[in-house]
C-alpha positions in Angstrom: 4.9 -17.2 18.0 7.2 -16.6 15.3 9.8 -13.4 17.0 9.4 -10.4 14.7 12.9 -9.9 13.6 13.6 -7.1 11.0 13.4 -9.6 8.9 11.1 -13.4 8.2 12.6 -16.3 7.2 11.0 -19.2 5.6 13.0 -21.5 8.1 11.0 -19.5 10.7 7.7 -21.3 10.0 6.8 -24.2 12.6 3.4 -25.9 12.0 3.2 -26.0 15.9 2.6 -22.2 15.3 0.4 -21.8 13.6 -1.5 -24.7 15.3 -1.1 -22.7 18.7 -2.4 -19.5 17.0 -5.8 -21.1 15.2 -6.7 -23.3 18.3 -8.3 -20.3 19.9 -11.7 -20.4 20.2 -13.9 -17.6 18.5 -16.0 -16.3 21.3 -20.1 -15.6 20.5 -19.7 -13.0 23.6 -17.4 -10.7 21.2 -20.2 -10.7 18.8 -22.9 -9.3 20.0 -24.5 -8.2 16.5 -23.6 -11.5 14.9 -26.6 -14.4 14.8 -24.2 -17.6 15.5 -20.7 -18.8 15.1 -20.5 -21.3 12.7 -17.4 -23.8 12.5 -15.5 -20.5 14.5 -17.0 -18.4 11.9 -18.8 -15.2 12.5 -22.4 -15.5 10.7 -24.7 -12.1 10.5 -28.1 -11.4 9.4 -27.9 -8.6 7.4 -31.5 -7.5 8.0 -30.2 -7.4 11.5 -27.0 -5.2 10.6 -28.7 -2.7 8.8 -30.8 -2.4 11.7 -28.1 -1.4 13.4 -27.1 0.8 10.9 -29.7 3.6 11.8 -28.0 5.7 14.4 -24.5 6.9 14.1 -23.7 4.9 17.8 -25.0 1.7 16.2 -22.7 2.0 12.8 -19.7 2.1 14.4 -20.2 -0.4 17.0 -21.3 -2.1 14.1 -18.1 -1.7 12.1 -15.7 -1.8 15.0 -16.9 -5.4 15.9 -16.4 -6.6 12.1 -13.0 -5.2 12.4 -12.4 -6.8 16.0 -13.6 -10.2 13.5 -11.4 -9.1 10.4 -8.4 -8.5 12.9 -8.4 -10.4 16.3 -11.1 -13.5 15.9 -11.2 -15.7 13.1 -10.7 -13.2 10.3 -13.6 -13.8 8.1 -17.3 -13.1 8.5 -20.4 -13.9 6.5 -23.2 -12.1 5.6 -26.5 -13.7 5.3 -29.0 -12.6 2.1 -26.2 -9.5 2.0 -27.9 -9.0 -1.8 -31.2 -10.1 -0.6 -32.9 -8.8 -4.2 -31.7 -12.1 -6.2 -33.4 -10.1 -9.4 -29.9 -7.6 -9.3 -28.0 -10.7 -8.4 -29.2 -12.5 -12.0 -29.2 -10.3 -14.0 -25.6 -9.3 -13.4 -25.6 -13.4 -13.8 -26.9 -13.1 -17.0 -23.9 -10.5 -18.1 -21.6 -12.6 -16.3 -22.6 -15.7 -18.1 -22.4 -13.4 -21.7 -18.5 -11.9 -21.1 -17.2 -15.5 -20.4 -19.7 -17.2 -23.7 -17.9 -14.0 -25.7 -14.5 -14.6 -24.0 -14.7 -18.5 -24.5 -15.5 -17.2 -28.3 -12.4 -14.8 -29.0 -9.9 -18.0 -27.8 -6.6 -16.9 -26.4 -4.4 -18.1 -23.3 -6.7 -18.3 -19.6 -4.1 -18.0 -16.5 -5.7 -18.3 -13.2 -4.1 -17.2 -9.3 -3.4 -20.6 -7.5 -5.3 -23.0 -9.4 -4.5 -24.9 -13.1 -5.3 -22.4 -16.0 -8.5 -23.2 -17.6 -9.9 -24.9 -14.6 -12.1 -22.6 -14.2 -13.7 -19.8 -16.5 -12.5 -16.6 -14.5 -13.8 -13.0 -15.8 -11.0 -10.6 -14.8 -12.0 -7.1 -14.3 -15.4 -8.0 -14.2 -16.2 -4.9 -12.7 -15.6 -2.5 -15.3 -17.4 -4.9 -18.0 -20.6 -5.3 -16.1 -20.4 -1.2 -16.2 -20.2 -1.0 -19.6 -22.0 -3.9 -20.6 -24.9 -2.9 -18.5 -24.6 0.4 -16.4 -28.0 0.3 -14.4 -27.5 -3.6 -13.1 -24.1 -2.2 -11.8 -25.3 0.7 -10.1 -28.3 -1.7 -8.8 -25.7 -4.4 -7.9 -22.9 -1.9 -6.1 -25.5 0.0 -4.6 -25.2 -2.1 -1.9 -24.5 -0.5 2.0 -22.9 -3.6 3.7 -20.5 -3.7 0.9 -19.6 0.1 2.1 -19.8 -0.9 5.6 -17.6 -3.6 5.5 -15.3 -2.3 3.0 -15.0 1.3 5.0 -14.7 -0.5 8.4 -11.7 -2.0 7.2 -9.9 0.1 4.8 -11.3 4.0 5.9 -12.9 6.2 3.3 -11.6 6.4 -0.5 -11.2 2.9 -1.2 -11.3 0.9 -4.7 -13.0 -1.7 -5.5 -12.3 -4.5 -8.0 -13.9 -8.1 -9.3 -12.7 -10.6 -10.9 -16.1 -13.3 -11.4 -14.8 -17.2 -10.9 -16.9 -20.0 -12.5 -16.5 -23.0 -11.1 -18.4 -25.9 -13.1 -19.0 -29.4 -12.3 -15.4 -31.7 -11.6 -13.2 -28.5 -11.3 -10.7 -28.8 -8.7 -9.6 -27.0 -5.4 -7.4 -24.4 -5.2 -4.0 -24.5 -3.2 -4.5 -23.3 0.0 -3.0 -19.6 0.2 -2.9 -15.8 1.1 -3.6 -13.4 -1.3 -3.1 -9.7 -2.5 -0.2 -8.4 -1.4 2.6 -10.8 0.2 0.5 -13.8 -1.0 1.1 -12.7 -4.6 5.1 -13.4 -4.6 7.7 -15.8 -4.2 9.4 -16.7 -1.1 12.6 -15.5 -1.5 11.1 -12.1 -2.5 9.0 -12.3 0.4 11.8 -12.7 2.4 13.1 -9.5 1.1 10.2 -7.7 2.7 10.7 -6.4 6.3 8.6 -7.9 9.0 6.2 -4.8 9.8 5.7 -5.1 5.9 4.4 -8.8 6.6 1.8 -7.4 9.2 1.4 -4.2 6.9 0.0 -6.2 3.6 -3.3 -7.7 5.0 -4.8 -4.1 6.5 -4.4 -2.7 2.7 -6.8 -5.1 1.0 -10.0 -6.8 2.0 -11.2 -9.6 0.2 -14.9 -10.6 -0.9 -17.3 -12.7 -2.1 -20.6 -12.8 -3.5 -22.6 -15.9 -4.3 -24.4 -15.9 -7.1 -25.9 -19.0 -6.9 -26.8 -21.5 -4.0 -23.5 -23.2 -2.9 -24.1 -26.4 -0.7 -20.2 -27.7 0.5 -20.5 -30.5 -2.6 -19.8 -27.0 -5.3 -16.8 -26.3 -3.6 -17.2 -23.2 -1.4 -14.5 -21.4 0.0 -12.1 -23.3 2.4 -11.0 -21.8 5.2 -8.3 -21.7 8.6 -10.3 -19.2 11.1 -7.8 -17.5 13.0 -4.6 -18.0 10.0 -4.1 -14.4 9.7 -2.9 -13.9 13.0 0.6 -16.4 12.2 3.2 -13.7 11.3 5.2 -16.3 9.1 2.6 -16.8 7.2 3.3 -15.8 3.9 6.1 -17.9 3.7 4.5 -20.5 5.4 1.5 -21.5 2.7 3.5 -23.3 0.3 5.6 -25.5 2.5 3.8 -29.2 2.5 3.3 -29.2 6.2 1.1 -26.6 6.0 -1.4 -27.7 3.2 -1.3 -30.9 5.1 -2.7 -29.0 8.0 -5.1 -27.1 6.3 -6.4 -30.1 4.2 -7.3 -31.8 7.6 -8.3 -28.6 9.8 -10.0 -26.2 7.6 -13.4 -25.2 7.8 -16.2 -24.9 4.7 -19.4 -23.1 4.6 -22.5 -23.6 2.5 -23.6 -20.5 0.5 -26.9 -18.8 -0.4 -27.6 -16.6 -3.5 -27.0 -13.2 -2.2 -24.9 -14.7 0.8 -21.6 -12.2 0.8 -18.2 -13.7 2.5 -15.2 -10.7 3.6 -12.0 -12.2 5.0 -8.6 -10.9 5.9 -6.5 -11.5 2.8 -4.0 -13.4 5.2 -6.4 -15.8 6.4 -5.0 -19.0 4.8 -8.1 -19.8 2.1 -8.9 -21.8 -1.1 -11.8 -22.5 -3.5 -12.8 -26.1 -2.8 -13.5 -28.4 -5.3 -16.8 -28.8 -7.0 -18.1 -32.7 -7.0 -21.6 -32.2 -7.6 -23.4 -33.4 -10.3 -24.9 -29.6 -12.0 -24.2 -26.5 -10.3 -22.0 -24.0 -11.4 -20.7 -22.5 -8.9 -20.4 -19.1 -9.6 -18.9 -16.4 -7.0 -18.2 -12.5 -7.5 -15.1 -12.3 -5.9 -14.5 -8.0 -4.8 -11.1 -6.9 -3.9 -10.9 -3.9 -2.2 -7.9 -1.8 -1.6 -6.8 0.6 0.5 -6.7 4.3 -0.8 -3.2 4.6 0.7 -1.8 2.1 -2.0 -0.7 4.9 -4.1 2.4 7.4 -4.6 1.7 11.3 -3.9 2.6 11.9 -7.3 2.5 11.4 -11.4 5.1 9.9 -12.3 5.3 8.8 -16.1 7.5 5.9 -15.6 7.9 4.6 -19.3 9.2 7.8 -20.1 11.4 8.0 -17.4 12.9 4.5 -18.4 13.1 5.8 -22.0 15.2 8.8 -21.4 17.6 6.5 -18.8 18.1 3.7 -20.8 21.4 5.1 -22.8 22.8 6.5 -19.7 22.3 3.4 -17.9 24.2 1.3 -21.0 26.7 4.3 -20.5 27.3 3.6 -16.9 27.6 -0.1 -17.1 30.0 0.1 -19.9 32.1 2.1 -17.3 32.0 -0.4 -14.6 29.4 1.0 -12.5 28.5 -2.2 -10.1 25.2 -3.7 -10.6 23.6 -3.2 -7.7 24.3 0.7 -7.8 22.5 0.4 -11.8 19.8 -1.6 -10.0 19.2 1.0 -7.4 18.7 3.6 -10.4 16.4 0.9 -12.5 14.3 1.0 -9.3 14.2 4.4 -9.0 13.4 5.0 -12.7 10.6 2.1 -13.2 7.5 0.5 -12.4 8.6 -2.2 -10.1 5.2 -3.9 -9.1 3.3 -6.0 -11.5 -0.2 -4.6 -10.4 -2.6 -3.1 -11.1 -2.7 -4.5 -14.8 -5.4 -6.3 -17.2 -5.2 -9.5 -16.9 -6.9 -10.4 -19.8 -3.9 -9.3 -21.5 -0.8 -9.5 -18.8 -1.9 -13.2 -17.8 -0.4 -14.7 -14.7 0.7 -17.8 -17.1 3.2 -19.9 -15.3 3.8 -17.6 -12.4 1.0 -15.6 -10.2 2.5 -12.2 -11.6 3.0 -10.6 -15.1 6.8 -9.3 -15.7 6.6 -5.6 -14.2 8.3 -2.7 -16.4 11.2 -2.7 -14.4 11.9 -6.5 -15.3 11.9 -5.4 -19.2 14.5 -2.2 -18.1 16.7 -4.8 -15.7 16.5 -7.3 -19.0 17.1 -4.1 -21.6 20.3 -3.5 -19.7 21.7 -7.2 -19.3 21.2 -8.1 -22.8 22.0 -4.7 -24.2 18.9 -4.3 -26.2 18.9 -0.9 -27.9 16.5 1.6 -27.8 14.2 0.9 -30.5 13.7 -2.3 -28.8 13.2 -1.7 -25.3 10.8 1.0 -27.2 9.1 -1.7 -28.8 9.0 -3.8 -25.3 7.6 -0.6 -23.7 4.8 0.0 -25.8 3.8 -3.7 -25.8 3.8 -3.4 -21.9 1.9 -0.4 -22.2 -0.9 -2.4 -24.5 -1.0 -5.2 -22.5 -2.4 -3.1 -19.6 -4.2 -0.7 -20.9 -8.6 -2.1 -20.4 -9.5 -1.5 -23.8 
């Protein structure tokens, strides 16, 4: 396998690999809660899990043997009838189907994460509109234990969830084949700027979901998957090189979908909507992201004031020939240099996969020697852009 260096480079990815790591078999035998392996992926009947729920001894056999799935088999299990009352499931349908009818209404520009913008209708922060929309169909719909279980097994207590509803009608077309959330969100050569633990670090911070909200036979376009992709360290450098899609277009597995059906993956496992050649359903998935509670700093730190007050001493010290890299040090110090969390109703991912992130504006501030009212004005226009209402 790739040698874990301090650093990865994309001239370490091999396709023979990968292809060494995601021959392995899943084995039924490590399973022993799961109903069947299908296509080498691990199926469970969640009347059956929450069975095994009741004592104390049986939850965390229970959850250790997701993890064992999530971790060292083929890093993505599904979850039969998961939401087996389909009345919560529609009517947080019906709200779905409202936001994106209002949102079509109001106009403005649609990015999408790895597929062409406006291919699909995509609800971001679907999560916090279905509260407010309709509080008692989210408490209804959330109030769902194998979520918890799942979501605690993997990440530990505090975690945060998030949803983000894709639409997928009729003709729409597959995704690229990709991680996600962290690593999966950048470009190589910032990737490569990453440390290799970091690489191994990124998929045990988020856990990604889905919930069907309608039947979803393979013609709608289900989720395609490479069981077993998470385990390839060079991986997230690896997904965009055309020997890879190549490989995943002819080796990747796809599973039909029931209403109330729920899917949880390792973000790393190489994945991608398919596309959707039937003749009428729209294919419509909840898609949770959960993250880790650990993805935060131990304190407050008002960062667009911070980048305020610096801004005149930073013009100060270029002015005086301070190098670059030593003003880039203090930018970093001084801003917010990650584009998430944001709204992305407002911050779209339009021509890249991430917003600008407030240390951008500062770094751009400095090099084009805006003045303060301007970066003031950039600021505050940041600020708007991510703020959910």
């Amino acid at each position: 396998m790739v040698p874990l260096t301090s650093r990865l480079r994309a001239a370490d990815c091999r396709l023979e690999d990968l292809v060494e790591v995601v021959s392995e078999p899943t084995r039924a035998a490590d399973y022993p809660h799961a109903e069947t392996i299908e296509q080498g992926v691990v199926v469970y009947d969640s009347a059956r899990l929450r069975d095994g729920l009741a004592t104390e001894a049986g939850h965390d056999a229970v959850a250790s043997e997701l993890v064992h799935a999530l971790a060292e088999g083929p890093g993505i299990v599904v979850l039969r009838a998961a939401f087996p009352d389909h009345d919560v499931v529609d009517r947080a349908t019906a709200v779905f189907d409202r936001i994106i009818a209002d949102e079509r209404a109001a106009g403005g520009a649609h990015g999408d994460h790895f597929a062409a913008p406006g291919a699909n209708d995509r609800i971001w922060n679907a999560l916090e509109k279905l509260a407010v929309r309709d509080p008692a169909t989210f408490v209804d719909y959330y109030a769902n234990e194998l979520v918890a279980l799942v979501s605690t097994a993997w990440l530990g207590p505090g975690y945060q969830v998030t949803s983000q509803v894709n639409l997928v009608r009729p003709g729409g077309l597959a995704q690229e084949p990709h991680r996600d959330y962290h690593l999966g969100f950048l470009a190589d050569d910032v990737v490569e700027r990453y440390p290799a633990h970091a690489h191994l670090l990124s998929p045990v911070l988020t856990l990604q979901g889905a919930v069907a909200h309608c039947d979803m036979p393979v013609e709608s376009g289900p989720t395609m998957y490479l069981p077993h992709s998470q385990k390839y360290a060079a991986g997230y450098l690896a997904w965009r090189r055309p020997e890879f899609r190549d490989h995943f277009a002819g080796h990747h597995v796809q599973l039909p979908l029931r209403k109330g059906d729920a899917v949880f993956f390792n973000p790393a496992v190489l994945h991608g909507a398919g596309s959707n050649v039937s003749e009428g359903i729209q294919r419509m998935a909840n898609l949770l992201q959960v993250s880790s509670a650990f993805g935060r700093a131990m304190e407050s730190v008002d960062r667009d004031r911070v980048s305020r007050a610096v801004h005149p001493a930073l013009r100060q010290r270029r002015d005086a020939g301070v190098p670059d890299e030593a003003l880039a040090a203090a930018v970093a110090a001084a801003a917010e240099g990650y584009p998430f969390p944001t709204n992305l109703d407002l911050d779209q991912p339009v021509g890249a996969l991430t917003p600008p992130t407030q240390g951008d504006l500062l770094r751009r501030a400095l090099a084009e020697d805006w003045s303060e009212d301007r970066l003031a004005e950039s600021l505050d226009a940041y600020a708007a852009r991510r703020a959910t209402r």
